[in-house]
Structure formats: structure tokens, C-alpha cells
C-alpha positions in Angstrom: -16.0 -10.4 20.2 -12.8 -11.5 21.8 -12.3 -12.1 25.2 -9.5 -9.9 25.9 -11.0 -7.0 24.2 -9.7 -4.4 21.5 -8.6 -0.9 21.1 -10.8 0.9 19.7 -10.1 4.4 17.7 -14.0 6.7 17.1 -14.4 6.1 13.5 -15.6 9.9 12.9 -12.0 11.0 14.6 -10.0 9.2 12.2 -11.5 10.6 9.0 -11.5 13.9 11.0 -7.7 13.4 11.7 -6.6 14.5 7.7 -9.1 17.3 7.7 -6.6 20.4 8.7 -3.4 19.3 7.7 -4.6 18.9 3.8 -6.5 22.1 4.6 -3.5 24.6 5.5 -1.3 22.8 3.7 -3.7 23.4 0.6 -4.0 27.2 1.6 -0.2 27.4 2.2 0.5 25.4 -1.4 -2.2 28.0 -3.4 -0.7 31.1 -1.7 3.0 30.0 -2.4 1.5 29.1 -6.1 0.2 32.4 -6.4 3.6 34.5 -6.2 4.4 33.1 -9.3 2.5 33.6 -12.9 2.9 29.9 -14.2 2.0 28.9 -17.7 -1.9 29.8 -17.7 -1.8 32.8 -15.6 -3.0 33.8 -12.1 -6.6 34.0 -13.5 -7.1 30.8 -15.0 -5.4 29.1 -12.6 -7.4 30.6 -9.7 -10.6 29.5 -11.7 -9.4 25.7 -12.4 -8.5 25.8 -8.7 -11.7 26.8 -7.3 -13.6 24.6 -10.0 -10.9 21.6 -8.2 -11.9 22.6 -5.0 -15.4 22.2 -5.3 -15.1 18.9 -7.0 -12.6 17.8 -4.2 -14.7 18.7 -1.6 -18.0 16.9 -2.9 -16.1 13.5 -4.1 -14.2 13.1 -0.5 -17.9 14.5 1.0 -19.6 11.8 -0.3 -16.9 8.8 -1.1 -17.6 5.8 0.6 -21.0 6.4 2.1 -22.9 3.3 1.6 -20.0 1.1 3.0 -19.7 3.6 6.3 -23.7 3.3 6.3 -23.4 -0.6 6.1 -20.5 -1.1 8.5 -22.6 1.4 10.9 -25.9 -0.3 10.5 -24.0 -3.9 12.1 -22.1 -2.3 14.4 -22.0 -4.9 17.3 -22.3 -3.1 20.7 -18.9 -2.8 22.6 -17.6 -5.0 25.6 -16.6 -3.8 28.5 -13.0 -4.9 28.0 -12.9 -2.8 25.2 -10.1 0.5 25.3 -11.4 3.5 23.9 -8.7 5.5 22.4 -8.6 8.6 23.3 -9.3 11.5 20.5 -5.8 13.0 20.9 -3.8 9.7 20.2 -5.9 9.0 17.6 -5.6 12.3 15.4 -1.5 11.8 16.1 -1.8 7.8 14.7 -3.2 9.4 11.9 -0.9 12.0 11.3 2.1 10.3 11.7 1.4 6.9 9.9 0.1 9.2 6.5 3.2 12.4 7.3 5.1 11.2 4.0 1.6 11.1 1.7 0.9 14.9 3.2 4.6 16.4 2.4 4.4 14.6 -1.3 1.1 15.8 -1.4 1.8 19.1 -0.6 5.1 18.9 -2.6 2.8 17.5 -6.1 0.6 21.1 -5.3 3.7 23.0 -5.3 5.2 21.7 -8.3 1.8 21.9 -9.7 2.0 26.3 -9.5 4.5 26.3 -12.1 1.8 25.1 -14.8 -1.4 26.4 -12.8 -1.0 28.3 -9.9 -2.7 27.8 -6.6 -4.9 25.2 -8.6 -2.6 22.5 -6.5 -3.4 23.8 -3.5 -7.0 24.3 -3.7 -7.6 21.0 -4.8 -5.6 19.8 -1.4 -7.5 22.6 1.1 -10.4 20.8 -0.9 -10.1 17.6 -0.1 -9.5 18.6 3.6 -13.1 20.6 3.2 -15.0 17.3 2.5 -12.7 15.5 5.2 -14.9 18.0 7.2 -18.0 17.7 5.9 -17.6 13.9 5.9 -17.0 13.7 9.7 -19.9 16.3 10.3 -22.0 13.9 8.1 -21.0 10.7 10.3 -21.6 12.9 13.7 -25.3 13.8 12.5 -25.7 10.1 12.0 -24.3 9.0 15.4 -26.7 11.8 17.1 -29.3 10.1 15.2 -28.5 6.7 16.2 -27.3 8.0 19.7 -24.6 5.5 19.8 -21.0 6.4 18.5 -18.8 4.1 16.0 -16.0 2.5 16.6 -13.2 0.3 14.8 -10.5 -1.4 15.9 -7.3 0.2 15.9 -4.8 -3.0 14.4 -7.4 -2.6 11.3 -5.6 0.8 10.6 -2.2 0.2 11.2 0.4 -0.5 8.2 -0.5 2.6 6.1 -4.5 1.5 6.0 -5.8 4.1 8.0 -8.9 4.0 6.4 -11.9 3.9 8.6 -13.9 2.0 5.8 -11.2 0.5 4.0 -11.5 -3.5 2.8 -9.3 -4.2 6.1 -12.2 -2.7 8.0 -15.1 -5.6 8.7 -17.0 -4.3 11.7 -17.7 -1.1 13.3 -18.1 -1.7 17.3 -20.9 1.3 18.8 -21.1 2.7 22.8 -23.6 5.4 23.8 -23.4 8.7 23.1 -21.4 9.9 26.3 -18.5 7.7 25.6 -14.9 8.9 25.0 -13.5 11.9 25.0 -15.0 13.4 21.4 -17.9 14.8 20.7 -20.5 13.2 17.5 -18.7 14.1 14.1 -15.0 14.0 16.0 -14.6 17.2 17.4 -12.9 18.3 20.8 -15.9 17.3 23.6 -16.7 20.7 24.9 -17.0 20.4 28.5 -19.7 21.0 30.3 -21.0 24.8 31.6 -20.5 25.6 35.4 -24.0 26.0 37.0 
């Protein structure tokens, strides 16, 4: 650990971060692609979608998880010169360093209607699903642990904002109260007036 300390951005935040942009920009894509009748028809194309869609949302659901499970296992505890970014700064890092790979996304499922409508945009609002269910996945596993992961934010700078990518050699943990998001990335609700 260095002396100074890092910045550090909640791992489950940052795979959280793509989950509703590729979503409504999938549902947007697949209801633009269904005004028009494309090359297979409405039908077939709303099948292939919905067959892409499931298959989206398992691979992202389940991609990676022995190297998340790995970095999370050695997570080394943070120090106390350590900044935790908050969850808000975070989600916009995200989204502004990966805005050119969501528009040509979004753009490919577009283009994709004239052959197969809304089949594009499924496959998007798909991947955004298992974004979801990946996060939800990591938040059960820091409730289990009861600490919450962390990696350094100059790992996901320069277009690798991948929370497990090869750039990515050590989570850093805190307890369970730490930051401003709740286990699995979501918006800390905040406690009930008694």
C-alpha cells in the first residue's frame, strides 16, 4: 500500500455504471427497429431478439466471475489515506470515458433493424440486464463477506474501465458502512426517522 494513499472507485458501482444506459438505449433501439418491417419481418426479428437477449443477459451475468472472485478473495484492507469516491462521480467516469462505445453501440442496433428489427436493441437492453444482475451478484457477495470492494481509480482510466480487467491487480475492501452506496452499487437508502 502506498503511503500517500489512492482513490478508490466501489468495484460493484463501476460494473453498475453501464447497466441503464445500454438498457434504454436497447429499449429505445428495438422500438425504433420495430416501426419498420426489415428483411425477416417483425416476428422473426422479435424472436431472434428475445433469444439475443437472454443470451446477452446470461454471458455479461456470468463473464468474468472467477477473476472478480480471485481479486475479491486478496483484497487487502484499505488505509486510512485512502479516498473513497463517491457513487455519483463514479457512475459519471464511467459514462463519459465509454459515451462514444454507447452511441456506436446504439447506432450498430439501429442499423441492425433494417435486417432484423428490434433484434439490435434487445441484445443492447440485454447486456444492460446482466450489467444488473452482475452487480446484484457482487453486492450478495460483499453482504456475505461484510466488507465492500474497491479498486483503484488510475487502473480504469484510458478507456479500461473494467473493474476486472488485466490492468486491475488488487481489489482494496472497507466495512460494510463505507461510502456512499449500498452492497451491489445501488443509491444508499438512508436511514428511517424513528
Amino acid at each position: 500500500m502506498t503511503r500517500g494513499g489512492q482513490g478508490l472507485a466501489r468495484v460493484a458501482v463501476v460494473v453498475r455504471a453501464g447497466a441503464a444506459p445500454l438498457w434504454w438505449l436497447g429499449v429505445l433501439a428495438a422500438g425504433i427497429g420495430l416501426l419498420t418491417p426489415g428483411l425477416t419481418g417483425r416476428r422473426i426479428g422479435v424472436l431472434a431478439g428475445a433469444a439475443l437477449f437472454l443470451l446477452a443477459t446470461a454471458a455479461v451475468a456470468r463473464g468474468r466471475r472467477k477473476r472478480y472472485a480471485a481479486l475479491a478473495a486478496a483484497a487487502s484492507r484499505a488505509g486510512k489515506h485512502d479516498v473513497l469516491q463517491d457513487r455519483a462521480v463514479t457512475v459519471r467516469n464511467w459514462r463519459r470515458g465509454n459515451r462514444w462505445w454507447l452511441l456506436l453501440a446504439f447506432l450498430a442496433a439501429l442499423g441492425s433493424a433494417v435486417v432484423t428489427p428490434a433484434a439490435g436493441g434487445m441484445l443492447l437492453a440485454g447486456c444492460g440486464a446482466g450489467l444488473l444482475l452482475k452487480s446484484a451478484w457482487l453486492g450478495r457477495r460483499e453482504q456475505a463477506d461484510e466488507a465492500l470492494l474497491w479498486v483503484r481509480v488510475d487502473w480504469l482510466r484510458g478507456g479500461a474501465a473494467h473493474p476486472a480487467g488485466k490492468q486491475v491487480r488488487a481489489y482494496r475492501s472497507t466495512g460494510i458502512a463505507a461510502g456512499d452506496a449500498a452492497p451491489g452499487g445501488a443509491r444508499r437508502k438512508s436511514p428511517a426517522l424513528v
